[in-house]
N, C-alpha and C positions, 0 to 999 in steps of 0.2 A: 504494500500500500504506500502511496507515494505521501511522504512525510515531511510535515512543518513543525520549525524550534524558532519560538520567540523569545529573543536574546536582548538584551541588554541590562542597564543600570538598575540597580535598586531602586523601588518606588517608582517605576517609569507608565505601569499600568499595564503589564504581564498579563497577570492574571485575572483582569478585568476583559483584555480581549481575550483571553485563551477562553474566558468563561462565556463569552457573546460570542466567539467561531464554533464551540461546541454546544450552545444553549443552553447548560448544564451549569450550574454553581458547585463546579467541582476542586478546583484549586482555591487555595485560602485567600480570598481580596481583605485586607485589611489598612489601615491607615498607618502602616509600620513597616520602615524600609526592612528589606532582608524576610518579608513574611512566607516567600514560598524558597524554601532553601531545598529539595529533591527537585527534580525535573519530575512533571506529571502526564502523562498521557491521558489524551480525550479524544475521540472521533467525533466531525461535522460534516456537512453536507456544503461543499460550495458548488451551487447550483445544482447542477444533476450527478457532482461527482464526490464521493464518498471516500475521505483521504483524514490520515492522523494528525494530532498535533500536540507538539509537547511544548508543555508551560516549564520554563528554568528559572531559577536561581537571578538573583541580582549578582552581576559581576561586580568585586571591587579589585582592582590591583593595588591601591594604596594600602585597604586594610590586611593587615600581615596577620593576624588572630588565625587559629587552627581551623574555626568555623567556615570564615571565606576562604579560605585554599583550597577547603573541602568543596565548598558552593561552586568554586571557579572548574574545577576538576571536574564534575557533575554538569558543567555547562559546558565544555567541551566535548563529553562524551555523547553530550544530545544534541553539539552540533555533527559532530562525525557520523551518528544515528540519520540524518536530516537530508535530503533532497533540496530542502528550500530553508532560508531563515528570515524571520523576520526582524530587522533591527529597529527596535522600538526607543524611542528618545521623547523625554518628555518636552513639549514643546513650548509650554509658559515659561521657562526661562530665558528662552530667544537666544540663547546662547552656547558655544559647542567648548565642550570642556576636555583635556586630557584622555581625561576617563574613557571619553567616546571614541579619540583618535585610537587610541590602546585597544578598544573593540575590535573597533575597523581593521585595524593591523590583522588583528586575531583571524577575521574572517576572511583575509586577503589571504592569510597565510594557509589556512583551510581550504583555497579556492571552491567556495561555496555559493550558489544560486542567492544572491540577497535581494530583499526588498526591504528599503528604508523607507520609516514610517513615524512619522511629528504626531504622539498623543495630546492628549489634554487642549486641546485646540478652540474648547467651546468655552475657556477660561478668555475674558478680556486679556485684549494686545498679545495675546500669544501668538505664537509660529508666524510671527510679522519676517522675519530675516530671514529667507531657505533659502536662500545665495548661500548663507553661511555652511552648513550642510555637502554642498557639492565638492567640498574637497576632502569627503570621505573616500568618494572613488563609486557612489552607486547612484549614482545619477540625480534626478531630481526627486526629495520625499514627497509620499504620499500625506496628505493633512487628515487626521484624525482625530473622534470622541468615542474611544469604545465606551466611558460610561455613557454617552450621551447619544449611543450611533450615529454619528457623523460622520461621513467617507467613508463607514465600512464597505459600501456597494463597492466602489474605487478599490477596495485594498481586495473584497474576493474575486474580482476581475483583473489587477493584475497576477493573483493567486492561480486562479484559472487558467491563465497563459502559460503558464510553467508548468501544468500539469502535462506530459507524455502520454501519449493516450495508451502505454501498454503501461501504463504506473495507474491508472485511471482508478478501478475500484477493485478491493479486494474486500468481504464483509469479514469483520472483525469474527471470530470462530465464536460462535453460538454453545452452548450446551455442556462449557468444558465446568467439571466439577468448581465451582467458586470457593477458593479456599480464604478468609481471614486469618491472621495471626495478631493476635491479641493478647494483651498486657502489661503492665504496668508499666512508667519510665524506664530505661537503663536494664530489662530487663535479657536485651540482645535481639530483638526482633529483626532491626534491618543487619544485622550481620550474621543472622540467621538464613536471610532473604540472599545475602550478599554470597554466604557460601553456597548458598543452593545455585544458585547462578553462576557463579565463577569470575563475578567480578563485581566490581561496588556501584550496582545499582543504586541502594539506600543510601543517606550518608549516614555515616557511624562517627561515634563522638562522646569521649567519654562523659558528655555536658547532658544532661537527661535533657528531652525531650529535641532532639534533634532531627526526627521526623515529625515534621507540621502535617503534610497533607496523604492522604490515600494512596499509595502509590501500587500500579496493578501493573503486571508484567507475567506473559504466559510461560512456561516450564515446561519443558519437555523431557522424561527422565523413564528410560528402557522405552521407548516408542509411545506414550503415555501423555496429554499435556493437561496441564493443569492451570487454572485463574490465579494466580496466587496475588491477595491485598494486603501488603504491610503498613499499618495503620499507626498513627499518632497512639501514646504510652496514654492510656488514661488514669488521671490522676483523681483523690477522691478529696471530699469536701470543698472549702471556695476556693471558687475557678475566679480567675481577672479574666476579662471579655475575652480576650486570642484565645485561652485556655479553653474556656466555655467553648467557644465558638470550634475548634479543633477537637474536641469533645467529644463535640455533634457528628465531626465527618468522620471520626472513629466507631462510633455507634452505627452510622449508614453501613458501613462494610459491612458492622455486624450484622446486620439487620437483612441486609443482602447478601451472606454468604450460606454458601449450603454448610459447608464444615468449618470449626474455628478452630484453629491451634493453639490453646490458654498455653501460652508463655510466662513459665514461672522459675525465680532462681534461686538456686537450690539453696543460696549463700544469702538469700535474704525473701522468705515467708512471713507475708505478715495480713494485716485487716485490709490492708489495698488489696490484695488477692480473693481475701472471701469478699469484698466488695463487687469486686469485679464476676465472682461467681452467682452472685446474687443476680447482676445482668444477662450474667446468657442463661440464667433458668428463666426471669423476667421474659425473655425475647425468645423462648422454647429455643434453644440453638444446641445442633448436636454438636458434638468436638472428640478433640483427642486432647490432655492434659502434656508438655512438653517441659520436662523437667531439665533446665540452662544449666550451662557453667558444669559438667559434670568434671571437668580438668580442675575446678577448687575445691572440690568436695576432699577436706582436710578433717570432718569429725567423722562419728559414726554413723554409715547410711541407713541403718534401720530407725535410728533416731530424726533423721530428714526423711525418711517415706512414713515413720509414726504422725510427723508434725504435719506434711500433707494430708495423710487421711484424715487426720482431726478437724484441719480449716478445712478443707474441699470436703468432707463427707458427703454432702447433696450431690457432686458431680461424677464420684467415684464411678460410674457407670461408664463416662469417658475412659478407653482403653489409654494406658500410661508408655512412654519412652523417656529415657533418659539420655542426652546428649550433651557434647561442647559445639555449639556453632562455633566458636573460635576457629577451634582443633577440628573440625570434620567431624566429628566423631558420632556413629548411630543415625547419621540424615537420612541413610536407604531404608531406614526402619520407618521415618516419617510417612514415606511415599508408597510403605508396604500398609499399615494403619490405614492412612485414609483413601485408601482401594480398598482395605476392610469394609469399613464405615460407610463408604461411599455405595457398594453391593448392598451391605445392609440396608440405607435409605431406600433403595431402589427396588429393596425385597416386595414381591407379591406374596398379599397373604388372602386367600379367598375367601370371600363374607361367612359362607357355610364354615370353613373353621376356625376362623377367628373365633364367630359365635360357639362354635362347641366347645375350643377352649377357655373360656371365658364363664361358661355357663359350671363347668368343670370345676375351675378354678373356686368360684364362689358357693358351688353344691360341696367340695372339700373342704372349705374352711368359711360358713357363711356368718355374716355378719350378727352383733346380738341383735337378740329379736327387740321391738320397739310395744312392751305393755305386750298386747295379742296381736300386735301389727305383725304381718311376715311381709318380707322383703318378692315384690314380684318385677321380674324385669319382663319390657314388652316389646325391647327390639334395642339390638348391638348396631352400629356400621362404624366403619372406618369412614373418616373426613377428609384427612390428608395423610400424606408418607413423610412430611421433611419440612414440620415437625409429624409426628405420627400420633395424630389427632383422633382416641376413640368415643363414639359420645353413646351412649347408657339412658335405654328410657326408662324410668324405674317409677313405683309408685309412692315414691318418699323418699327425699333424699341425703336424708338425714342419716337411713342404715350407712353412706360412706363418708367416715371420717376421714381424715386426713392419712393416718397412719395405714389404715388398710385400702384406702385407692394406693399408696407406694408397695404394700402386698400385691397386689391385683398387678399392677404395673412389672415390678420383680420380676413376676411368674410370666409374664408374657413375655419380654424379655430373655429371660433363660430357654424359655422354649423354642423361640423363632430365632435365637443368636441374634437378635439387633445390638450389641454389644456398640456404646458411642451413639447411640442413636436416640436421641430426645419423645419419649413417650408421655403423654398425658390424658385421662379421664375424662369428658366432659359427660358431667352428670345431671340427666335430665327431668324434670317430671311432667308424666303422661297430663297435655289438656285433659279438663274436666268436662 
Protein backbone atom coordinates (compact mmCIF):
# COMPACT_ATOMS: atom_id res chain seq x y z
CA UNK A 1 0.00 0.00 0.00
CA UNK A 2 1.58 3.15 -1.04
CA UNK A 3 2.46 5.07 2.01
CA UNK A 4 2.55 8.64 3.73
CA UNK A 5 4.83 10.06 6.81
CA UNK A 6 4.08 13.48 8.19
CA UNK A 7 7.24 14.97 9.39
CA UNK A 8 8.21 17.76 10.89
CA UNK A 9 8.68 20.16 14.14
CA UNK A 10 7.06 19.64 17.34
CA UNK A 11 3.72 21.29 17.77
CA UNK A 12 3.45 21.88 13.89
CA UNK A 13 -0.16 20.16 13.77
CA UNK A 14 0.96 16.37 12.87
CA UNK A 15 -1.46 14.84 14.27
CA UNK A 16 -4.39 17.09 13.76
CA UNK A 17 -3.97 16.29 9.94
CA UNK A 18 -2.95 12.73 10.36
CA UNK A 19 -6.31 12.73 12.37
CA UNK A 20 -8.48 14.61 9.24
CA UNK A 21 -6.51 12.25 6.35
CA UNK A 22 -7.76 9.30 8.20
CA UNK A 23 -11.13 10.69 9.80
CA UNK A 24 -10.40 8.89 12.98
CA UNK A 25 -9.05 10.70 16.39
CA UNK A 26 -6.48 8.30 16.59
CA UNK A 27 -3.16 9.94 17.39
CA UNK A 28 -2.96 12.09 20.59
CA UNK A 29 -3.71 16.08 19.39
CA UNK A 30 -2.81 17.98 22.35
CA UNK A 31 -1.62 21.44 23.06
CA UNK A 32 1.96 20.08 24.05
CA UNK A 33 4.93 20.15 21.97
CA UNK A 34 6.45 16.50 21.76
CA UNK A 35 2.75 14.96 22.34
CA UNK A 36 2.88 12.04 19.72
CA UNK A 37 6.48 10.60 20.39
CA UNK A 38 5.94 6.79 18.32
CA UNK A 39 5.06 7.13 14.68
CA UNK A 40 1.34 5.87 14.36
CA UNK A 41 -0.39 4.24 11.45
CA UNK A 42 -3.82 5.06 10.13
CA UNK A 43 -5.42 4.20 6.65
CA UNK A 44 -7.69 7.15 4.57
CA UNK A 45 -9.31 7.38 1.47
CA UNK A 46 -7.86 10.10 -0.96
CA UNK A 47 -10.46 10.19 -3.29
CA UNK A 48 -11.19 6.72 -4.77
CA UNK A 49 -7.63 5.55 -3.49
CA UNK A 50 -7.02 3.74 -0.35
CA UNK A 51 -3.36 4.36 0.94
CA UNK A 52 -1.47 4.51 4.67
CA UNK A 53 -0.21 7.14 6.74
CA UNK A 54 1.86 7.40 9.47
CA UNK A 55 1.66 10.23 12.14
CA UNK A 56 5.67 10.80 13.79
CA UNK A 57 7.25 12.34 16.29
CA UNK A 58 8.25 16.16 16.42
CA UNK A 59 11.93 16.22 15.40
CA UNK A 60 14.39 18.22 17.42
CA UNK A 61 18.11 18.23 16.72
CA UNK A 62 18.86 20.99 19.28
CA UNK A 63 17.35 18.86 22.11
CA UNK A 64 20.18 16.23 23.14
CA UNK A 65 17.79 14.47 26.01
CA UNK A 66 17.48 10.47 25.46
CA UNK A 67 13.61 11.03 24.76
CA UNK A 68 14.31 13.20 21.33
CA UNK A 69 17.06 10.99 19.92
CA UNK A 70 14.78 8.29 20.56
CA UNK A 71 11.79 10.49 18.76
CA UNK A 72 14.39 11.45 15.89
CA UNK A 73 15.25 7.64 15.36
CA UNK A 74 11.45 6.79 15.05
CA UNK A 75 11.10 9.44 12.60
CA UNK A 76 13.55 8.38 10.39
CA UNK A 77 12.50 4.95 10.26
CA UNK A 78 8.91 6.15 9.13
CA UNK A 79 10.47 8.02 6.78
CA UNK A 80 12.47 5.14 5.17
CA UNK A 81 8.85 3.17 5.61
CA UNK A 82 7.27 6.16 3.31
CA UNK A 83 6.78 6.42 -0.43
CA UNK A 84 5.78 10.01 0.10
CA UNK A 85 6.29 12.74 3.02
CA UNK A 86 4.66 15.32 4.05
CA UNK A 87 6.69 18.33 5.48
CA UNK A 88 4.47 20.17 7.61
CA UNK A 89 5.64 23.69 9.08
CA UNK A 90 3.74 25.76 11.16
CA UNK A 91 2.88 28.67 9.37
CA UNK A 92 1.97 31.68 11.95
CA UNK A 93 5.25 32.32 12.49
CA UNK A 94 6.01 33.46 8.99
CA UNK A 95 9.36 32.43 9.44
CA UNK A 96 11.80 29.59 8.49
CA UNK A 97 14.06 28.57 11.25
CA UNK A 98 17.39 26.10 11.52
CA UNK A 99 15.21 23.46 12.61
CA UNK A 100 13.40 23.38 9.36
CA UNK A 101 16.67 23.61 7.16
CA UNK A 102 18.13 20.50 9.21
CA UNK A 103 14.68 18.77 8.11
CA UNK A 104 15.01 19.46 4.71
CA UNK A 105 18.74 18.36 4.65
CA UNK A 106 17.37 15.14 6.28
CA UNK A 107 14.95 14.56 3.52
CA UNK A 108 17.26 15.59 0.62
CA UNK A 109 19.58 13.09 2.00
CA UNK A 110 16.76 10.25 2.06
CA UNK A 111 15.88 11.22 -1.45
CA UNK A 112 12.27 11.10 -0.66
CA UNK A 113 8.89 12.20 -2.77
CA UNK A 114 8.13 15.50 -0.49
CA UNK A 115 5.24 17.80 -0.36
CA UNK A 116 5.79 20.92 1.65
CA UNK A 117 2.93 22.10 3.44
CA UNK A 118 2.28 25.90 5.67
CA UNK A 119 -0.27 24.75 8.61
CA UNK A 120 -2.19 26.96 10.97
CA UNK A 121 -2.80 29.37 8.00
CA UNK A 122 -6.40 30.34 9.32
CA UNK A 123 -4.56 32.18 12.23
CA UNK A 124 -4.29 36.09 11.27
CA UNK A 125 -1.12 37.20 9.05
CA UNK A 126 0.11 33.82 8.87
CA UNK A 127 1.84 32.01 5.93
CA UNK A 128 2.08 35.83 4.41
CA UNK A 129 6.04 35.08 3.39
CA UNK A 130 6.31 31.43 1.01
CA UNK A 131 9.10 33.01 -0.86
CA UNK A 132 10.70 32.29 2.21
CA UNK A 133 10.06 28.60 2.10
CA UNK A 134 11.53 27.93 -1.58
CA UNK A 135 14.84 27.58 -0.44
CA UNK A 136 14.13 24.37 1.03
CA UNK A 137 14.52 22.60 -2.26
CA UNK A 138 10.59 21.44 -2.63
CA UNK A 139 9.08 23.82 -4.45
CA UNK A 140 6.32 26.02 -3.61
CA UNK A 141 4.13 25.18 -0.11
CA UNK A 142 0.94 24.07 -0.02
CA UNK A 143 -1.33 26.72 2.45
CA UNK A 144 -3.18 24.80 5.10
CA UNK A 145 -5.84 24.47 8.27
CA UNK A 146 -6.05 20.82 9.07
CA UNK A 147 -7.83 22.06 12.23
CA UNK A 148 -9.82 24.27 10.26
CA UNK A 149 -9.96 22.21 6.65
CA UNK A 150 -8.56 24.70 4.65
CA UNK A 151 -6.44 23.52 1.51
CA UNK A 152 -6.92 20.11 2.59
CA UNK A 153 -8.76 19.41 -1.18
CA UNK A 154 -5.18 21.03 -2.41
CA UNK A 155 -2.81 18.92 -0.25
CA UNK A 156 -5.03 15.35 -1.30
CA UNK A 157 -4.78 16.40 -4.83
CA UNK A 158 -1.20 16.85 -4.81
CA UNK A 159 -1.22 13.57 -2.68
CA UNK A 160 -3.08 11.99 -5.60
CA UNK A 161 -0.46 12.76 -8.15
CA UNK A 162 2.10 10.74 -6.47
CA UNK A 163 0.07 7.81 -6.09
CA UNK A 164 1.56 4.93 -8.90
CA UNK A 165 -1.39 3.24 -9.88
CA UNK A 166 0.29 -0.26 -9.14
CA UNK A 167 0.94 1.28 -5.34
CA UNK A 168 -2.85 2.34 -5.61
CA UNK A 169 -4.82 0.16 -3.07
CA UNK A 170 -4.13 -2.70 -1.08
CA UNK A 171 -7.03 -3.36 1.93
CA UNK A 172 -5.59 -3.39 5.18
CA UNK A 173 -5.92 -7.41 6.12
CA UNK A 174 -9.25 -7.81 7.78
CA UNK A 175 -9.98 -10.62 10.31
CA UNK A 176 -6.36 -11.18 11.78
CA UNK A 177 -6.64 -12.05 15.42
CA UNK A 178 -6.43 -8.25 17.25
CA UNK A 179 -4.15 -8.74 20.00
CA UNK A 180 -3.67 -5.77 22.90
CA UNK A 181 -0.82 -5.69 25.29
CA UNK A 182 -1.77 -4.09 28.37
CA UNK A 183 -0.21 -2.80 31.57
CA UNK A 184 0.82 -0.70 33.62
CA UNK A 185 3.98 2.18 33.08
CA UNK A 186 7.42 0.65 32.65
CA UNK A 187 6.07 -2.51 32.67
CA UNK A 188 8.14 -3.42 29.10
CA UNK A 189 5.23 -3.47 26.76
CA UNK A 190 6.90 -1.78 23.77
CA UNK A 191 10.14 -3.67 24.19
CA UNK A 192 8.20 -6.57 24.23
CA UNK A 193 6.54 -5.40 20.98
CA UNK A 194 10.05 -4.21 19.90
CA UNK A 195 11.57 -7.94 20.38
CA UNK A 196 8.70 -9.52 18.66
CA UNK A 197 9.52 -7.40 15.71
CA UNK A 198 13.04 -7.33 15.46
CA UNK A 199 13.42 -3.99 15.75
CA UNK A 200 12.21 -0.60 17.74
CA UNK A 201 9.12 -0.15 16.50
CA UNK A 202 7.98 1.37 20.02
CA UNK A 203 10.10 3.61 21.68
CA UNK A 204 11.56 2.22 24.83
CA UNK A 205 12.72 4.55 27.60
CA UNK A 206 13.56 3.82 31.00
CA UNK A 207 11.01 7.23 31.72
CA UNK A 208 7.54 5.58 32.36
CA UNK A 209 5.02 6.34 30.04
CA UNK A 210 6.96 6.62 26.98
CA UNK A 211 4.38 5.39 24.63
CA UNK A 212 1.45 8.02 24.37
CA UNK A 213 -0.53 6.78 21.57
CA UNK A 214 -1.85 3.02 20.16
CA UNK A 215 0.58 1.86 18.02
CA UNK A 216 -0.69 -1.21 15.69
CA UNK A 217 1.68 -3.19 13.52
CA UNK A 218 0.91 -6.71 11.89
CA UNK A 219 3.25 -9.91 12.91
CA UNK A 220 3.93 -12.52 11.04
CA UNK A 221 5.48 -15.43 13.12
CA UNK A 222 5.66 -19.52 11.58
CA UNK A 223 3.25 -18.33 8.51
CA UNK A 224 0.71 -16.82 11.04
CA UNK A 225 -0.12 -12.92 11.21
CA UNK A 226 -1.27 -11.22 13.88
CA UNK A 227 -2.86 -7.34 14.98
CA UNK A 228 -0.67 -6.62 17.59
CA UNK A 229 -1.78 -2.92 19.64
CA UNK A 230 0.84 -1.75 22.04
CA UNK A 231 -0.91 0.68 24.07
CA UNK A 232 -0.17 3.80 26.55
CA UNK A 233 0.86 2.12 30.44
CA UNK A 234 -2.39 2.93 32.36
CA UNK A 235 -1.85 4.48 35.30
CA UNK A 236 -4.48 4.43 38.24
CA UNK A 237 -6.07 7.21 40.26
CA UNK A 238 -5.71 11.38 39.17
CA UNK A 239 -4.91 11.60 35.71
CA UNK A 240 -3.67 15.44 34.46
CA UNK A 241 -5.65 15.83 31.10
CA UNK A 242 -2.61 14.18 28.46
CA UNK A 243 -2.82 11.24 31.07
CA UNK A 244 -6.76 11.01 31.19
CA UNK A 245 -6.80 11.72 27.66
CA UNK A 246 -4.04 8.60 26.60
CA UNK A 247 -6.07 6.65 29.13
CA UNK A 248 -8.98 6.61 26.94
CA UNK A 249 -6.93 5.57 23.79
CA UNK A 250 -5.51 2.65 25.81
CA UNK A 251 -8.86 1.46 26.88
CA UNK A 252 -10.13 1.74 22.95
CA UNK A 253 -7.48 -1.10 22.04
CA UNK A 254 -8.84 -2.71 24.89
CA UNK A 255 -12.01 -2.52 24.11
CA UNK A 256 -11.27 -3.45 20.50
CA UNK A 257 -9.01 -6.22 20.95
CA UNK A 258 -10.12 -9.89 20.73
CA UNK A 259 -7.18 -11.08 23.02
CA UNK A 260 -5.04 -8.94 25.65
CA UNK A 261 -1.70 -9.77 26.87
CA UNK A 262 -1.87 -8.37 30.83
CA UNK A 263 1.64 -7.37 31.07
CA UNK A 264 2.83 -7.67 34.59
CA UNK A 265 6.50 -7.51 36.28
CA UNK A 266 7.59 -9.95 38.03
CA UNK A 267 9.87 -7.35 40.16
CA UNK A 268 7.05 -5.02 40.94
CA UNK A 269 3.15 -6.51 41.69
CA UNK A 270 1.04 -4.36 43.10
CA UNK A 271 -2.92 -2.44 43.30
CA UNK A 272 -2.17 -0.95 39.77
CA UNK A 273 -2.22 -4.45 38.43
CA UNK A 274 -5.55 -5.62 40.38
CA UNK A 275 -6.77 -2.21 39.06
CA UNK A 276 -6.11 -2.97 35.94
CA UNK A 277 -7.60 -6.54 36.23
CA UNK A 278 -10.74 -5.06 37.44
CA UNK A 279 -10.97 -3.53 33.73
CA UNK A 280 -10.61 -6.40 31.57
CA UNK A 281 -13.38 -8.38 33.75
CA UNK A 282 -15.25 -4.64 33.44
CA UNK A 283 -14.81 -4.89 29.60
CA UNK A 284 -15.43 -9.18 29.48
CA UNK A 285 -11.94 -9.39 27.71
CA UNK A 286 -10.23 -12.72 27.23
CA UNK A 287 -6.31 -12.65 27.75
CA UNK A 288 -3.25 -14.50 28.55
CA UNK A 289 -1.47 -13.08 31.85
CA UNK A 290 2.54 -12.40 30.76
CA UNK A 291 4.65 -12.41 33.45
CA UNK A 292 8.17 -9.57 32.42
CA UNK A 293 11.50 -9.27 33.49
CA UNK A 294 11.91 -13.20 34.19
CA UNK A 295 16.15 -12.38 33.64
CA UNK A 296 15.46 -10.21 37.44
CA UNK A 297 13.66 -12.66 39.18
CA UNK A 298 16.57 -12.68 42.05
CA UNK A 299 13.85 -14.13 45.03
CA UNK A 300 11.99 -17.10 45.24
CA UNK A 301 9.54 -17.86 42.33
CA UNK A 302 6.95 -19.63 44.10
CA UNK A 303 6.74 -16.67 46.32
CA UNK A 304 6.05 -14.25 42.89
CA UNK A 305 3.46 -16.81 41.31
CA UNK A 306 1.94 -17.08 45.26
CA UNK A 307 1.64 -13.02 45.04
CA UNK A 308 0.15 -13.30 41.48
CA UNK A 309 -2.59 -15.63 42.23
CA UNK A 310 -3.53 -13.75 45.29
CA UNK A 311 -3.83 -10.17 43.31
CA UNK A 312 -5.16 -11.72 39.89
CA UNK A 313 -7.27 -14.54 41.46
CA UNK A 314 -10.41 -13.21 39.30
CA UNK A 315 -8.31 -13.68 36.11
CA UNK A 316 -6.57 -16.96 36.98
CA UNK A 317 -8.54 -18.58 34.06
CA UNK A 318 -6.03 -16.41 31.75
CA UNK A 319 -3.47 -19.31 30.77
CA UNK A 320 0.07 -17.94 32.23
CA UNK A 321 3.81 -17.47 30.52
CA UNK A 322 6.79 -16.25 31.93
CA UNK A 323 9.26 -14.35 29.92
CA UNK A 324 12.34 -11.50 29.60
CA UNK A 325 11.36 -9.21 26.50
CA UNK A 326 14.65 -7.97 27.18
CA UNK A 327 16.49 -11.35 26.64
CA UNK A 328 14.14 -13.13 24.06
CA UNK A 329 13.24 -15.38 26.36
CA UNK A 330 9.68 -17.67 26.04
CA UNK A 331 8.13 -15.12 23.13
CA UNK A 332 7.24 -18.50 20.93
CA UNK A 333 5.26 -19.50 23.89
CA UNK A 334 3.28 -16.07 23.42
CA UNK A 335 2.20 -16.99 19.92
CA UNK A 336 1.64 -20.70 20.92
CA UNK A 337 -1.07 -19.31 23.98
CA UNK A 338 -2.91 -17.07 21.89
CA UNK A 339 -3.41 -19.66 18.86
CA UNK A 340 -4.78 -21.47 22.03
CA UNK A 341 -7.05 -18.99 23.05
CA UNK A 342 -7.76 -17.73 19.87
CA UNK A 343 -9.26 -21.62 18.78
CA UNK A 344 -10.87 -21.41 21.92
CA UNK A 345 -12.96 -18.17 21.12
CA UNK A 346 -13.62 -19.40 17.95
CA UNK A 347 -14.99 -22.96 19.58
CA UNK A 348 -18.46 -24.02 18.35
CA UNK A 349 -20.45 -25.40 20.92
CA UNK A 350 -24.05 -26.56 19.78
CA UNK A 351 -27.21 -25.06 21.52
CA UNK A 352 -28.49 -28.82 22.09
CA UNK A 353 -25.29 -29.26 24.25
CA UNK A 354 -24.53 -26.52 25.71
CA UNK A 355 -28.06 -26.97 27.06
CA UNK A 356 -27.48 -30.51 28.26
CA UNK A 357 -24.40 -29.47 29.84
CA UNK A 358 -25.72 -26.88 31.77
CA UNK A 359 -28.86 -28.58 32.69
CA UNK A 360 -26.38 -31.36 34.10
CA UNK A 361 -24.37 -29.11 35.75
CA UNK A 362 -27.07 -27.54 37.83
CA UNK A 363 -29.32 -31.14 38.39
CA UNK A 364 -25.45 -32.18 40.03
CA UNK A 365 -25.17 -29.48 42.30
CA UNK A 366 -28.46 -27.28 42.29
CA UNK A 367 -28.89 -24.30 43.96
CA UNK A 368 -30.75 -23.95 47.75
CA UNK A 369 -34.03 -24.02 47.32
CA UNK A 370 -35.83 -20.56 47.95
CA UNK A 371 -38.85 -21.30 51.03
CA UNK A 372 -40.80 -24.07 48.57
CA UNK A 373 -39.74 -22.18 45.57
CA UNK A 374 -37.77 -24.79 43.20
CA UNK A 375 -35.51 -23.39 40.63
CA UNK A 376 -37.16 -23.93 36.82
CA UNK A 377 -35.02 -22.85 33.87
CA UNK A 378 -37.15 -22.28 30.46
CA UNK A 379 -34.44 -21.84 27.93
CA UNK A 380 -30.29 -21.73 27.72
CA UNK A 381 -28.74 -19.86 24.25
CA UNK A 382 -25.40 -18.74 23.66
CA UNK A 383 -25.21 -14.75 22.74
CA UNK A 384 -21.94 -14.22 21.65
CA UNK A 385 -18.33 -16.29 21.53
CA UNK A 386 -15.75 -13.23 22.33
CA UNK A 387 -16.99 -12.41 25.19
CA UNK A 388 -18.87 -15.93 25.49
CA UNK A 389 -22.16 -14.48 26.55
CA UNK A 390 -24.70 -17.33 28.11
CA UNK A 391 -28.17 -15.88 29.09
CA UNK A 392 -30.47 -18.34 31.48
CA UNK A 393 -34.26 -17.92 31.47
CA UNK A 394 -35.09 -18.83 34.93
CA UNK A 395 -38.15 -18.26 37.18
CA UNK A 396 -36.26 -16.24 39.94
CA UNK A 397 -33.29 -15.11 39.86
CA UNK A 398 -32.28 -14.88 42.99
CA UNK A 399 -31.55 -19.15 43.05
CA UNK A 400 -27.92 -17.48 41.22
CA UNK A 401 -25.75 -15.96 43.60
CA UNK A 402 -22.67 -14.79 42.63
CA UNK A 403 -20.46 -17.60 43.86
CA UNK A 404 -22.32 -20.36 42.05
CA UNK A 405 -22.85 -18.43 38.48
CA UNK A 406 -18.54 -18.62 38.88
CA UNK A 407 -19.44 -22.60 39.63
CA UNK A 408 -21.69 -22.84 36.60
CA UNK A 409 -19.09 -20.95 34.79
CA UNK A 410 -15.87 -23.35 36.15
CA UNK A 411 -17.65 -26.24 34.84
CA UNK A 412 -18.32 -25.03 31.46
CA UNK A 413 -15.02 -24.10 31.08
CA UNK A 414 -13.31 -27.23 32.03
CA UNK A 415 -15.47 -29.10 29.97
CA UNK A 416 -15.28 -27.34 26.50
CA UNK A 417 -11.32 -26.37 27.37
CA UNK A 418 -12.06 -22.59 26.69
CA UNK A 419 -9.01 -22.05 28.85
CA UNK A 420 -8.31 -17.79 28.50
CA UNK A 421 -11.58 -17.22 27.29
CA UNK A 422 -13.96 -14.76 29.13
CA UNK A 423 -17.34 -16.40 30.14
CA UNK A 424 -20.36 -14.90 31.61
CA UNK A 425 -24.14 -15.71 32.80
CA UNK A 426 -26.65 -13.43 31.90
CA UNK A 427 -29.58 -14.36 34.05
CA UNK A 428 -32.99 -13.84 33.00
CA UNK A 429 -36.59 -13.90 34.36
CA UNK A 430 -39.28 -15.44 32.20
CA UNK A 431 -42.13 -12.23 31.23
CA UNK A 432 -45.01 -12.74 33.25
Amino acid sequence: MFRVAIVGKANSGKSTLFNKLIKESKATTFELPGTTRDYIYGEGLVFDKKISFLDTGGISFDDKTEINKKINIQVEIAIDMSDLIIFLIDGSYNNLTEEDRKIAKLLHKKKKDVILALNKCDIKDSCLETYLYLELGFGEPIKISSLKNIGLENLLNEIYKRIPEEKEVTVFEKNLPKIAIIGKPNTGKSTLLNSILGYERSMVSKEPGTTRDVIEHIVKFKNKKYLFLDTPGIKKGLLKDLDFYISLRALKALKESDIVLFLISCDNISRTDEHLMSLLLKNRKSGIIIINKLDLIKEDLDKILNEISYRLNDILFYPQVMISALKKINLNLIFKLIDIVYENINKDISENKLKESIYKIINNHPPPKKGKKDLKIYDIKELSKNPRLIEIVVNDKEFFKKDYIRYIINKIREEYKLKGVFIDLIIREKKR
